[in-house]
Residue frames as a rotation matrix with the C-alpha (Angstrom) as fourth column:
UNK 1
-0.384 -0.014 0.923 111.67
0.878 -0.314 0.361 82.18
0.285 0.949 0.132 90.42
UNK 2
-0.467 0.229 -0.854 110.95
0.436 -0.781 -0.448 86.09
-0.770 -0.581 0.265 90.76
UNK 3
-0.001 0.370 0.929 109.08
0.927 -0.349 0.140 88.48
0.376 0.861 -0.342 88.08
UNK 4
-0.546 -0.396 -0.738 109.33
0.516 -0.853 0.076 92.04
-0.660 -0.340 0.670 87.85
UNK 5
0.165 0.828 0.536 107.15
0.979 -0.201 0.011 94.66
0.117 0.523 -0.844 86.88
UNK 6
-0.660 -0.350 -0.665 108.50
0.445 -0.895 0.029 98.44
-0.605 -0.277 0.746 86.32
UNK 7
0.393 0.917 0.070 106.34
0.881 -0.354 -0.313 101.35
-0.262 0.184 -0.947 85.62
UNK 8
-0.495 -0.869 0.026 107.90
0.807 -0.448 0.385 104.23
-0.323 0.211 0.922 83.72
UNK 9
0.316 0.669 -0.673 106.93
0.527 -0.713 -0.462 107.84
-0.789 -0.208 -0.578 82.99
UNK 10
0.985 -0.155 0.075 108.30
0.011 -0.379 -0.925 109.92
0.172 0.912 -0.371 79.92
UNK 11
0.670 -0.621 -0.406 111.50
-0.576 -0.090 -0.813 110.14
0.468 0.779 -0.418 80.77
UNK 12
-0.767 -0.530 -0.361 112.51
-0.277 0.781 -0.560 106.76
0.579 -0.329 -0.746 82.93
UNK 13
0.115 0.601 -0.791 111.17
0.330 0.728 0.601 104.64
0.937 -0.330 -0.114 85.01
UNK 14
-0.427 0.111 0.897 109.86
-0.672 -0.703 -0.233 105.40
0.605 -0.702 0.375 88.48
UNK 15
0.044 0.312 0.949 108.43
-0.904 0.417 -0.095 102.57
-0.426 -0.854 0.300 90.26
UNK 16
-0.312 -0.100 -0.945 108.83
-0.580 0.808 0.106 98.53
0.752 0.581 -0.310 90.48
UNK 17
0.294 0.412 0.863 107.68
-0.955 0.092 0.281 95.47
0.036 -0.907 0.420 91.76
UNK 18
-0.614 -0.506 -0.607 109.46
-0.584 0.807 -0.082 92.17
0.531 0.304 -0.791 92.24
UNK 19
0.320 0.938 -0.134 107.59
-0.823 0.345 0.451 89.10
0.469 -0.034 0.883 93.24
UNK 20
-0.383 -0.922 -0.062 109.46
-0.734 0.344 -0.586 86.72
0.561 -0.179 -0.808 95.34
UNK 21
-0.582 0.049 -0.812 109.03
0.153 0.987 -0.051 83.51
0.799 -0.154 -0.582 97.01
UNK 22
-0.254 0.339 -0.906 108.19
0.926 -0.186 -0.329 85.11
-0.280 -0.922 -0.267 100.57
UNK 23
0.189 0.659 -0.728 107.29
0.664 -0.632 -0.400 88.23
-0.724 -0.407 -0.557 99.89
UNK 24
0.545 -0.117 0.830 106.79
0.717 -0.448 -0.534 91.07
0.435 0.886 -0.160 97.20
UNK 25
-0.412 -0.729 -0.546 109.16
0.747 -0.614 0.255 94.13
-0.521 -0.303 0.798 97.08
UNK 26
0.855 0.349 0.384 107.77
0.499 -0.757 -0.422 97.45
0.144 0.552 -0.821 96.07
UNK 27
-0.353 -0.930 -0.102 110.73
0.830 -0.362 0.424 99.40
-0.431 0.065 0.900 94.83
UNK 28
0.877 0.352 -0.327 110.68
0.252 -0.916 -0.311 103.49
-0.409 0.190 -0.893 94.49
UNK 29
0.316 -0.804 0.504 113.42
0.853 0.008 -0.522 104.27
0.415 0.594 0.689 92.24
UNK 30
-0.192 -0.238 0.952 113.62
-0.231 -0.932 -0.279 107.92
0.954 -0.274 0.123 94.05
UNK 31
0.371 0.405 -0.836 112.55
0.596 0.586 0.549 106.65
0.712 -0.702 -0.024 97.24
UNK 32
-0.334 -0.193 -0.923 114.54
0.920 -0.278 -0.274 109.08
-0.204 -0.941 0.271 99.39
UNK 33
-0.901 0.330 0.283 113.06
-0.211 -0.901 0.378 112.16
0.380 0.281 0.881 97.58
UNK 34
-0.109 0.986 0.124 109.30
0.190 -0.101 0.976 111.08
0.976 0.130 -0.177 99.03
UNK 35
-0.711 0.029 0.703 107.74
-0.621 -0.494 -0.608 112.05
0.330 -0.869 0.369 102.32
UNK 36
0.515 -0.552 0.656 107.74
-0.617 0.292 0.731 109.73
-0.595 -0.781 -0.190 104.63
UNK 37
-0.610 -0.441 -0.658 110.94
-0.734 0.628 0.260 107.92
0.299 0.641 -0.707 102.89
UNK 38
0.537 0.401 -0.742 110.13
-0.391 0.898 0.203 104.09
0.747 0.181 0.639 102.53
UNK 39
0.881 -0.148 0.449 111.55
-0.449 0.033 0.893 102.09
-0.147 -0.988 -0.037 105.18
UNK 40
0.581 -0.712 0.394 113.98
0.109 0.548 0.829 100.12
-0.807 -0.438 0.396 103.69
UNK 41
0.126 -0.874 -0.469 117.35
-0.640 -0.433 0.634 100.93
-0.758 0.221 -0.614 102.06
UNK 42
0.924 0.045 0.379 118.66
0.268 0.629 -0.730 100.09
-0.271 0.776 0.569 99.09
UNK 43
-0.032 -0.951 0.308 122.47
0.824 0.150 0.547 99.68
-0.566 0.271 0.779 97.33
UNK 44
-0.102 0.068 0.992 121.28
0.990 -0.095 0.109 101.42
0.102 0.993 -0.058 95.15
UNK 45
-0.943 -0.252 0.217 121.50
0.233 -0.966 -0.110 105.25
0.238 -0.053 0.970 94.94
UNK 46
-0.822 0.534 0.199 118.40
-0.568 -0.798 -0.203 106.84
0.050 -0.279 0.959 96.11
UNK 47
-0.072 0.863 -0.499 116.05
-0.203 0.477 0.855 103.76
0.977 0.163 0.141 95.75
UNK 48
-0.627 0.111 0.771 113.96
-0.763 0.111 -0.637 102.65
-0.156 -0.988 0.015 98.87
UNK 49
-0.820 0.181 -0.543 111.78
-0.113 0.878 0.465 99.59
0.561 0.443 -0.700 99.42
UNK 50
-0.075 0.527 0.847 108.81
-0.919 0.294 -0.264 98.70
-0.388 -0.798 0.462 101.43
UNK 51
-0.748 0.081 -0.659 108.71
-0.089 0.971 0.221 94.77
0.658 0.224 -0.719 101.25
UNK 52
0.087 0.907 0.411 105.47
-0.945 -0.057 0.324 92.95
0.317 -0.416 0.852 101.75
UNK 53
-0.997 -0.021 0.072 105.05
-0.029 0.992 -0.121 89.24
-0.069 -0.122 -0.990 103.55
UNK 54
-0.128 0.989 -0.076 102.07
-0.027 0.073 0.997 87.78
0.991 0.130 0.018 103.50
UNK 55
0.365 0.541 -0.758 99.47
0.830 0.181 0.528 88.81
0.423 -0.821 -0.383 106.60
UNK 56
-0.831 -0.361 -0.422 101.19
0.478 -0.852 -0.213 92.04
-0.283 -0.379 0.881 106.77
UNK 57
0.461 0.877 -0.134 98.56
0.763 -0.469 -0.444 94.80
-0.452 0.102 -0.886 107.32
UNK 58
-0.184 -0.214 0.959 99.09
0.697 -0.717 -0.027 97.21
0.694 0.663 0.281 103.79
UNK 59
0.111 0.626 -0.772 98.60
0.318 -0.758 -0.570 100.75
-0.942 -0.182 -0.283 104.59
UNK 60
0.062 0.312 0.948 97.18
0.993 0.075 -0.089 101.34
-0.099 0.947 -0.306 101.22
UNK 61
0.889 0.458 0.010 96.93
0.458 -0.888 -0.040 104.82
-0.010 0.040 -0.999 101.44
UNK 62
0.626 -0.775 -0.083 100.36
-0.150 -0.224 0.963 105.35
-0.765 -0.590 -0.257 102.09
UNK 63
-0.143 -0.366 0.920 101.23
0.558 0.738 0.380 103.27
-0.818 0.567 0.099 99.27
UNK 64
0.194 0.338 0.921 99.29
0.979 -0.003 -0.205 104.85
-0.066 0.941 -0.332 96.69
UNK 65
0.895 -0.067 -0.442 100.99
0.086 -0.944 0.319 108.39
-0.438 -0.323 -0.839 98.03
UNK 66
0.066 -0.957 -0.282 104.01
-0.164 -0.289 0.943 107.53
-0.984 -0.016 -0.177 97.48
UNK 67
-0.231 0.186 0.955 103.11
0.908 0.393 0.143 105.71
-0.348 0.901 -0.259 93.80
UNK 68
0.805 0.575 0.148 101.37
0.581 -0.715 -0.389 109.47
-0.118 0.399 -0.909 93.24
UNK 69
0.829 -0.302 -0.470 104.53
-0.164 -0.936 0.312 111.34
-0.534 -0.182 -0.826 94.15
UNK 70
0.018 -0.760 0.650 106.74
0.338 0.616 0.711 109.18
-0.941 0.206 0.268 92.26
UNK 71
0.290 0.213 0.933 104.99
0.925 0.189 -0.330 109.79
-0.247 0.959 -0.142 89.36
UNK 72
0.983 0.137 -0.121 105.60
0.146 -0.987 0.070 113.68
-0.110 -0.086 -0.990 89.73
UNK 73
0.448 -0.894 0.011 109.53
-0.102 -0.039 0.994 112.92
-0.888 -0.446 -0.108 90.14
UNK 74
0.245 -0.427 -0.870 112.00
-0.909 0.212 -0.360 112.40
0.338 0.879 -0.336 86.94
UNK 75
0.976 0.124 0.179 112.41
-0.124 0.992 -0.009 109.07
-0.179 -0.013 0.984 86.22
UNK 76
0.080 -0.996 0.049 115.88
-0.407 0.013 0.913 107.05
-0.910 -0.093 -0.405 86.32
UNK 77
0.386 -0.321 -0.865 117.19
-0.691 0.520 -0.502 104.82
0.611 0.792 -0.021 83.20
UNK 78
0.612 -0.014 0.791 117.98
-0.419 0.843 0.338 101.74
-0.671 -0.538 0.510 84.02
């Protein structure tokens, strides 16, 4: 089973997180517009991922950059 949380600014949505079995997925919905992109690709048009496992070392800081610069970005519809 997976759950999903998206986070949305006035005029779409700009960041998600899915919860999976092994490991969460932090999804930027712009993801190649930030700086350093996320690492991992997506089907989707401009989204990027950073997936977490457990015992991976976060770089929090990094995280909460890109979560800041998202928010600055126009959001997609979904």
């Amino acid at each position: 089973m997976e759950h999903t949380a998206l986070w949305k600014v006035f005029d779409g949505w700009i960041f998600s997180m899915y919860c999976y079995k092994r490991y969460v997925q932090l999804t930027f919905m712009r993801g190649t517009s930030l700086s350093p992109i996320p690492p991992t690709s997506s089907k989707t048009e401009g989204a990027r991922y950073l997936n977490i496992h457990e015992g991976c070392k976060l770089d929090e800081d990094q995280i909460e950059e890109w979560i800041r610069q998202a928010s600055r970005l126009p959001g997609v519809t979904l």
